[in-house]
C-alpha positions in Angstrom: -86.2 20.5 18.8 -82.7 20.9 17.3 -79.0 20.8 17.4 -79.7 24.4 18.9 -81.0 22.9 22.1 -78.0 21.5 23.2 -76.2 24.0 24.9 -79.0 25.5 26.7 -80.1 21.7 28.1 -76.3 21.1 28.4 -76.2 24.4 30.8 -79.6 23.5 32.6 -78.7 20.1 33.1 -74.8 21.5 34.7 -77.0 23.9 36.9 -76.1 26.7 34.7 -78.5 29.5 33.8 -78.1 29.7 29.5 -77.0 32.8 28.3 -79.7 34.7 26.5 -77.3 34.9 23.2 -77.9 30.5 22.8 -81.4 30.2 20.1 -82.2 27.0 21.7 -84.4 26.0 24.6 -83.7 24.0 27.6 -85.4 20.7 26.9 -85.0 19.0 30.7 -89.0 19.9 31.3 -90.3 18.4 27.8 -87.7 15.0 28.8 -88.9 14.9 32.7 -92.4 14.4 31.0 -91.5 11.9 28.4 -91.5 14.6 25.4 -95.1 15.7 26.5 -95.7 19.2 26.1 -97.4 20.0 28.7 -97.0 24.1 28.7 -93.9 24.6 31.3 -93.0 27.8 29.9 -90.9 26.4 27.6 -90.9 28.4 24.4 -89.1 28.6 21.4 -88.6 30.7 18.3 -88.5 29.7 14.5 -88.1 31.1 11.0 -90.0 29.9 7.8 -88.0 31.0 4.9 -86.7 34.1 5.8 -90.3 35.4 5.4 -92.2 34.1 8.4 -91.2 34.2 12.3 -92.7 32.6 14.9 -93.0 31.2 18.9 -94.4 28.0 20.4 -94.7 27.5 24.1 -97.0 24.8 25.1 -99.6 24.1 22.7 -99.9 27.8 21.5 -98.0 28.5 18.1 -98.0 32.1 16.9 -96.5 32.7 13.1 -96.2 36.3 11.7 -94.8 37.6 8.2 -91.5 39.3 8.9 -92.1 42.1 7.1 -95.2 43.6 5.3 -98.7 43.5 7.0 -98.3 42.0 10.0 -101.2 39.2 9.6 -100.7 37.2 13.0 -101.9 33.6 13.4 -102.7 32.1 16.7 -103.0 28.0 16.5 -104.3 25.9 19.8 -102.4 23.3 18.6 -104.5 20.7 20.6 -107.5 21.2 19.1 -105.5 22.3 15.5 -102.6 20.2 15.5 -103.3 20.9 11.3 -103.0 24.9 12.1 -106.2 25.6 10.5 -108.4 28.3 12.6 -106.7 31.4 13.4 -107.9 31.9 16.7 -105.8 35.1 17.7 -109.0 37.4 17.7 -111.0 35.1 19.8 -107.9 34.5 22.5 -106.7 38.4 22.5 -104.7 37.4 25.7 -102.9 34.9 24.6 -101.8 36.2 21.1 -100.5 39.2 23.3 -98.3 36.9 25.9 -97.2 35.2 22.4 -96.6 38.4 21.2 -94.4 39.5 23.9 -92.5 37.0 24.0 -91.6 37.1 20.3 -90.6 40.9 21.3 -88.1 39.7 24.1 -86.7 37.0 22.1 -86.3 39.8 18.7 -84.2 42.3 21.8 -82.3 39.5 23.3 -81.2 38.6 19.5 -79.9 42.4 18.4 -77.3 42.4 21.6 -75.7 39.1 19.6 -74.4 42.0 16.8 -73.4 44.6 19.2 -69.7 44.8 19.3 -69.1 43.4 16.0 -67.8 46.6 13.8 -65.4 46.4 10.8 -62.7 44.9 10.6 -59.8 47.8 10.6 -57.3 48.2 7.6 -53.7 46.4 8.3 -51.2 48.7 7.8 -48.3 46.4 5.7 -44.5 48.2 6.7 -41.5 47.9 5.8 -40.3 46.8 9.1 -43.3 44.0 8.7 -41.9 43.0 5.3 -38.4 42.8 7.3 -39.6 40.7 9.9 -41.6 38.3 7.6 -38.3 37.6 5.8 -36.3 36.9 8.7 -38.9 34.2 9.5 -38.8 32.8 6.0 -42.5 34.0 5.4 -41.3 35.2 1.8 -38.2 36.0 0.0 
């Protein structure tokens, strides 16, 4: 949980469906059961570092390197709260809904650049310059 929740549970709270461009979660399930986690389908996404990336929903955790060999580590976290046992070969099923929602949270995050090109070269004229001193911008 973190300042990144805000507008989502803002949003949720208002009735409002959250953009997919906000980070955060809606936290309305985890406060209508008294911060219990009890595995609404609330999941969020986190970095380590710029190295390591991640998703939690209920009491699954699944961490991957960003780059490199992609060594993925699924934690129960109520039976490894510690994050000791990799478990993502004996729960193939649910490494792969972890998975896939780490893949829809990585193509709801490449729209957020779209759109955003360079900036284009200001053209100063003489007419500009003109204008600027009739203001009393410069002398």
């Amino acid at each position: 949980m973190g300042i990144v929740d805000i507008i989502p549970t803002i949003l949720a709270i208002a009735g409002i469906d959250p953009d997919p461009i906000f980070d955060g979660r809606n936290l309305v399930p985890i406060a209508e059961t008294k911060g219990a986690d009890t595995g609404t389908g609330v999941s969020y996404y986190f970095e380590l570092d710029d190295k390591f990336e991640g998703v939690r929903t209920g009491n699954w955790k699944l961490l991957r390197p960003k780059s490199g060999p992609q060594h993925r580590k699924l934690f129960d976290l109520s039976s490894d709260p510690r994050e000791l046992h990799n478990i993502g070969d004996a729960v193939p099923e649910k490494r792969a809904e972890l998975e896939a929602i780490l893949a829809r949270r990585r193509q709801t995050a490449a729209p957020k650049s779209v759109g955003i090109g360079r900036a284009q070269l200001f053209q100063y004229s003489r007419d500009m310059d003109d204008a600027l001193k009739e203001l009393e911008y410069v002398n």
